[in-house]
ZADREN-892176 format. One record per residue (C-alpha): residue in three letters; x, y, z. Coordinates in Angstrom, 3 decimals. Layout:
! residues N
rec resn = ala X = X Y = Y Z = Z
...
This chain:
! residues 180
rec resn = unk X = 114.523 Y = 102.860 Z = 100.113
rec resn = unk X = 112.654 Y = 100.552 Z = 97.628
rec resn = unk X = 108.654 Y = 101.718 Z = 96.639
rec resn = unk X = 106.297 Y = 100.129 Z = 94.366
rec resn = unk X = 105.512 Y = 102.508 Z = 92.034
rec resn = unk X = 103.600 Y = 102.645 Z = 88.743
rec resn = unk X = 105.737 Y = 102.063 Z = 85.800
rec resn = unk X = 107.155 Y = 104.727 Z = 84.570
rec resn = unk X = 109.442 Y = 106.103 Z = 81.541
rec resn = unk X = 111.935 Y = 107.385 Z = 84.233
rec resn = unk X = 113.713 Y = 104.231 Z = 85.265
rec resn = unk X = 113.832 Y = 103.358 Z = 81.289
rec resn = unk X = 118.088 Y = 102.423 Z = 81.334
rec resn = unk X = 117.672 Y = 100.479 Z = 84.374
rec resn = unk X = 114.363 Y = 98.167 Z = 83.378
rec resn = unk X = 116.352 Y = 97.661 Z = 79.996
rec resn = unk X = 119.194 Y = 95.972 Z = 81.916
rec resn = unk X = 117.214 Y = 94.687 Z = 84.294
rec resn = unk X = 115.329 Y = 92.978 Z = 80.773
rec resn = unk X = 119.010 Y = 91.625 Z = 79.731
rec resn = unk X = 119.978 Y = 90.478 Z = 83.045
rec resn = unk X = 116.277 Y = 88.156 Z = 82.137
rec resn = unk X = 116.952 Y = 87.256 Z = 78.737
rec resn = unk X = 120.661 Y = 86.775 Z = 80.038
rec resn = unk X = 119.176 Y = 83.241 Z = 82.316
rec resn = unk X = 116.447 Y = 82.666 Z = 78.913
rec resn = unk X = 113.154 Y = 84.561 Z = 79.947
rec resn = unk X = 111.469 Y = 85.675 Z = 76.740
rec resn = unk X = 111.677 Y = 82.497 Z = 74.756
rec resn = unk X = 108.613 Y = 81.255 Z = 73.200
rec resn = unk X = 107.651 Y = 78.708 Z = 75.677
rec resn = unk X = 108.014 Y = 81.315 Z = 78.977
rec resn = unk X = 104.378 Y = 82.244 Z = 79.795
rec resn = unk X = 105.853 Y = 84.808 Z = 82.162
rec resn = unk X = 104.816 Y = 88.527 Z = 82.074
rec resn = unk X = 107.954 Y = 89.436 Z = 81.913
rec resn = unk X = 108.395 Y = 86.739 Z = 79.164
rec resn = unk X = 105.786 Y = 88.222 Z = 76.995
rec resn = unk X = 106.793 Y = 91.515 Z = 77.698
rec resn = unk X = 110.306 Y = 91.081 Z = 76.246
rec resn = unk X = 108.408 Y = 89.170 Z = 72.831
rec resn = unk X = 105.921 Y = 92.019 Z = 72.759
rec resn = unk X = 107.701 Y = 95.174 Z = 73.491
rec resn = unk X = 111.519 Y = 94.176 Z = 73.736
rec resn = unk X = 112.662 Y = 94.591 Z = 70.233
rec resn = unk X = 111.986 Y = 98.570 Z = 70.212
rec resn = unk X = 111.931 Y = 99.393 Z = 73.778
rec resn = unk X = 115.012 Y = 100.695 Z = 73.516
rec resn = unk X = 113.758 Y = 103.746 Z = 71.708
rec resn = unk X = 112.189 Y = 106.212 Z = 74.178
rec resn = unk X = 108.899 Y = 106.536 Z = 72.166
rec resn = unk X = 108.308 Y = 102.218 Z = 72.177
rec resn = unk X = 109.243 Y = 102.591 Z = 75.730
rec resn = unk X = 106.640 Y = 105.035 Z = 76.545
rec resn = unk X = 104.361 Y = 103.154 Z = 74.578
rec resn = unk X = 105.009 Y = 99.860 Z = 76.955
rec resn = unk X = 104.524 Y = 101.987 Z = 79.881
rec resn = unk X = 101.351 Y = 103.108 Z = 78.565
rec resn = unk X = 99.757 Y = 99.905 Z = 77.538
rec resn = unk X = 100.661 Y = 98.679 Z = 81.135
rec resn = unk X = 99.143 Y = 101.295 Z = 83.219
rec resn = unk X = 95.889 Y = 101.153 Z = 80.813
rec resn = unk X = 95.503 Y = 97.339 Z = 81.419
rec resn = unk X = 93.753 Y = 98.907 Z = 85.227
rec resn = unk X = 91.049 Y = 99.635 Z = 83.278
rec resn = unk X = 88.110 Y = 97.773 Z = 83.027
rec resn = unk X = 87.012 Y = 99.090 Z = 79.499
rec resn = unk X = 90.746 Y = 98.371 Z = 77.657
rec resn = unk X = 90.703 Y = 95.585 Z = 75.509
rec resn = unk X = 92.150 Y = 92.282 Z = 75.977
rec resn = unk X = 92.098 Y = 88.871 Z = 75.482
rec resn = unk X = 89.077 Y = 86.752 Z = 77.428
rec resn = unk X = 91.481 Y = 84.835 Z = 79.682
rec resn = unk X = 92.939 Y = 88.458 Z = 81.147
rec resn = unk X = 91.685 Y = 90.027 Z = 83.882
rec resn = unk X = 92.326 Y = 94.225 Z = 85.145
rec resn = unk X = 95.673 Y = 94.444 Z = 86.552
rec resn = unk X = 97.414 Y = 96.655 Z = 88.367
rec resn = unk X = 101.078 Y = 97.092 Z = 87.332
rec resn = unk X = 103.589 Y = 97.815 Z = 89.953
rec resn = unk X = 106.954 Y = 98.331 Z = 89.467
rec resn = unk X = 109.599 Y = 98.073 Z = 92.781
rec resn = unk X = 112.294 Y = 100.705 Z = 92.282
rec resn = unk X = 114.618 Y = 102.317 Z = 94.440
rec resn = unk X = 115.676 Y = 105.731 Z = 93.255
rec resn = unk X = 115.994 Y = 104.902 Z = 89.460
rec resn = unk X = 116.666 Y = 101.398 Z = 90.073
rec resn = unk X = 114.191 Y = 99.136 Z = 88.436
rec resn = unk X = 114.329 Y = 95.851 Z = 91.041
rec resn = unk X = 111.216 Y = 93.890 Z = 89.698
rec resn = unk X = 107.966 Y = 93.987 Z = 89.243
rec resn = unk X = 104.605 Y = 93.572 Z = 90.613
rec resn = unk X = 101.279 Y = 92.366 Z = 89.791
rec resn = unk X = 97.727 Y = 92.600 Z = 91.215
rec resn = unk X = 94.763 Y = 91.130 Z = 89.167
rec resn = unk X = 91.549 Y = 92.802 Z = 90.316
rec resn = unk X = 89.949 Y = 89.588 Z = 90.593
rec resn = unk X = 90.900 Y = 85.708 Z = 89.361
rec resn = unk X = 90.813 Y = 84.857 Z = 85.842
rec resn = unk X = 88.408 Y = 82.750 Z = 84.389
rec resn = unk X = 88.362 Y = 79.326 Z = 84.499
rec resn = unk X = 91.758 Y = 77.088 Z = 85.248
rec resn = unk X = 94.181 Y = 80.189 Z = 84.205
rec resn = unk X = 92.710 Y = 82.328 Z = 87.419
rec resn = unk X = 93.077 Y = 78.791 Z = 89.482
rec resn = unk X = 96.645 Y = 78.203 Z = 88.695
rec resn = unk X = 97.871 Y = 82.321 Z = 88.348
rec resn = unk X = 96.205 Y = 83.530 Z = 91.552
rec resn = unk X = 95.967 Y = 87.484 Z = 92.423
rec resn = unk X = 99.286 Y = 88.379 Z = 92.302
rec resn = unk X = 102.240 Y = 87.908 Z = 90.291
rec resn = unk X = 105.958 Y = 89.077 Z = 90.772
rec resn = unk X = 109.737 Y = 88.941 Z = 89.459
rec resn = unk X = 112.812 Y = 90.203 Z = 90.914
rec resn = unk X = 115.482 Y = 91.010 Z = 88.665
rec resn = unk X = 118.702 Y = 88.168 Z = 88.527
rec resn = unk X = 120.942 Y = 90.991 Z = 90.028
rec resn = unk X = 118.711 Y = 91.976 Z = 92.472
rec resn = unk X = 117.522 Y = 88.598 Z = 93.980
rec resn = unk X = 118.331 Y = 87.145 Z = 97.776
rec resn = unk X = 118.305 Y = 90.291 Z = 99.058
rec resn = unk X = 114.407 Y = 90.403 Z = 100.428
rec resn = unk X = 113.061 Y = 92.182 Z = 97.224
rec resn = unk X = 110.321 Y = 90.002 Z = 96.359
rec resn = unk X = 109.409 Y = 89.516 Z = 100.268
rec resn = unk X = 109.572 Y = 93.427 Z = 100.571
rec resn = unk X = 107.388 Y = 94.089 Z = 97.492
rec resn = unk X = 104.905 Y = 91.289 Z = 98.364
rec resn = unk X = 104.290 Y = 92.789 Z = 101.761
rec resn = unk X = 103.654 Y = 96.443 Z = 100.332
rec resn = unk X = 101.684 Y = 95.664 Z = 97.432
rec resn = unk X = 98.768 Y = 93.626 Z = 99.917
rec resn = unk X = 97.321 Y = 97.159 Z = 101.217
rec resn = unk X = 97.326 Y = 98.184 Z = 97.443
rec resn = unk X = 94.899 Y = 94.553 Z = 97.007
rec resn = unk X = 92.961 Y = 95.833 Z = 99.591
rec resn = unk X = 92.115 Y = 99.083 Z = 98.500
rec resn = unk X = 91.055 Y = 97.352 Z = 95.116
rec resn = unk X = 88.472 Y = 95.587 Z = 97.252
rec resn = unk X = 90.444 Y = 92.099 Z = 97.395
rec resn = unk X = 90.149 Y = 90.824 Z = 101.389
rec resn = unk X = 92.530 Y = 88.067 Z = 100.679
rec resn = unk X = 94.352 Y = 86.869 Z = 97.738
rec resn = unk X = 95.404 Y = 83.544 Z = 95.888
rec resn = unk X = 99.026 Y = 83.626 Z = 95.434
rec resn = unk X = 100.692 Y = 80.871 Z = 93.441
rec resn = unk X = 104.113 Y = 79.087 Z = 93.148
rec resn = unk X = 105.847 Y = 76.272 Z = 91.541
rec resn = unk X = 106.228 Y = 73.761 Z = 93.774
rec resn = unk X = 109.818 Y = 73.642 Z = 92.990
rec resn = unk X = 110.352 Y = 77.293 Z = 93.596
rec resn = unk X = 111.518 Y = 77.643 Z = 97.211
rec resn = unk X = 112.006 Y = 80.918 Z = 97.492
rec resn = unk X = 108.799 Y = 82.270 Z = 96.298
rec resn = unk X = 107.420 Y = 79.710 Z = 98.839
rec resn = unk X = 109.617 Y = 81.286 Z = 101.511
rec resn = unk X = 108.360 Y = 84.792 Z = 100.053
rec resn = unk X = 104.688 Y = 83.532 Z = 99.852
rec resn = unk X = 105.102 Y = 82.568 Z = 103.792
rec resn = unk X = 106.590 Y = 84.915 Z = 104.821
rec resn = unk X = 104.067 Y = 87.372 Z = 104.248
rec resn = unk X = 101.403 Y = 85.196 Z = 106.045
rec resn = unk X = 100.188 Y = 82.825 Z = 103.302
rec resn = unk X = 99.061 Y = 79.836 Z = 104.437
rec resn = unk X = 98.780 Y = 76.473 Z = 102.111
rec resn = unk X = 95.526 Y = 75.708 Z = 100.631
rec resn = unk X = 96.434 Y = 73.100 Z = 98.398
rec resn = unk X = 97.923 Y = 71.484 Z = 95.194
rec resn = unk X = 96.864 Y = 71.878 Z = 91.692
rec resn = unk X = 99.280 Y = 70.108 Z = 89.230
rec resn = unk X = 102.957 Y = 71.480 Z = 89.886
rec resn = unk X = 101.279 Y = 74.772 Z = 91.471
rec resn = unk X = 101.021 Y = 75.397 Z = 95.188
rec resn = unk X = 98.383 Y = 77.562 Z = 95.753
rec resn = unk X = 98.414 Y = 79.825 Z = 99.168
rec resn = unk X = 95.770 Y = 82.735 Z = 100.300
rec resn = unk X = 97.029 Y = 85.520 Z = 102.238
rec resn = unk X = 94.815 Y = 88.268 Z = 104.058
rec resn = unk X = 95.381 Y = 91.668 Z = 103.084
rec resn = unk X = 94.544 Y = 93.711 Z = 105.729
């Protein structure tokens, strides 16, 4: 049974295929602003040694904190990772509150990916649902989720999970969804 987890070193084979499966469909070029975009241009090319991994794990689980460094724009996050035995399926995460300015307008609360393999199979629907308690407890009564208004099934996901519309800012749709 899939569990969002903290990321961890012990699902390290499966995240790194899970990794080609995204540079497989282009994720990771320089234009993709995803996390798991900059992940793979930060980390990729020596994540494949244990050490680099642990390192990536590391820097992930610190970014919770409020005192680790990093850029003005980012926010404390909470890094989830959805996993099913030693199965990395995707990944999960919660910002502790909006970022400033336009980026926390347009990026909302929570972010998420489902690997390629794993997709259409209720994964990101599944993970959304589990990780709104986990908001909560980080003192979050609702969130801001946000989708491309061209991406249907993270609209599907978004409603699904009790979003409702609040409105349109460029190509983004912007939902808020109770967590508790």
């Amino acid at each position: 049974m899939p569990a969002l987890i903290p990321p961890t070193v012990d699902v390290h084979a499966s995240y790194l295929r899970a990794m080609a499966e995204h540079i497989a469909e282009g994720r990771g070029e320089p234009g993709d602003g995803s996390n798991v975009g900059q992940y793979i241009r930060q980390f990729g090319a020596g994540w494949a040694e244990r050490p680099e991994f642990e390192r990536f794990v590391g820097s992930l689980r610190a970014q919770e904190l409020e005192d680790t460094p990093r850029p003005a724009t980012f926010v404390p996050t909470t890094s989830l990772w959805w996993v099913d035995g030693d199965e990395y399926l995707g990944r999960l995460g919660i910002r502790h509150r909006l970022a400033p300015g336009r980026m926390g307008e347009r990026n909302g609360h929570i972010g998420y990916d489902v690997r390629p393999s794993a997709r259409r199979k209720g994964h990101a629907s599944a993970m959304l649902g589990a990780s709104l308690p986990i908001a909560a407890t980080l003192g979050l009564s609702s969130v801001l989720i946000t989708c491309d208004e061209t991406n249907d099934a993270s609209r599907r996901t978004i409603e699904r999970n009790g979003g409702v519309l609040h409105d349109k800012l460029d190509e983004k749709l912007r939902y808020w969804l109770p967590t508790g």
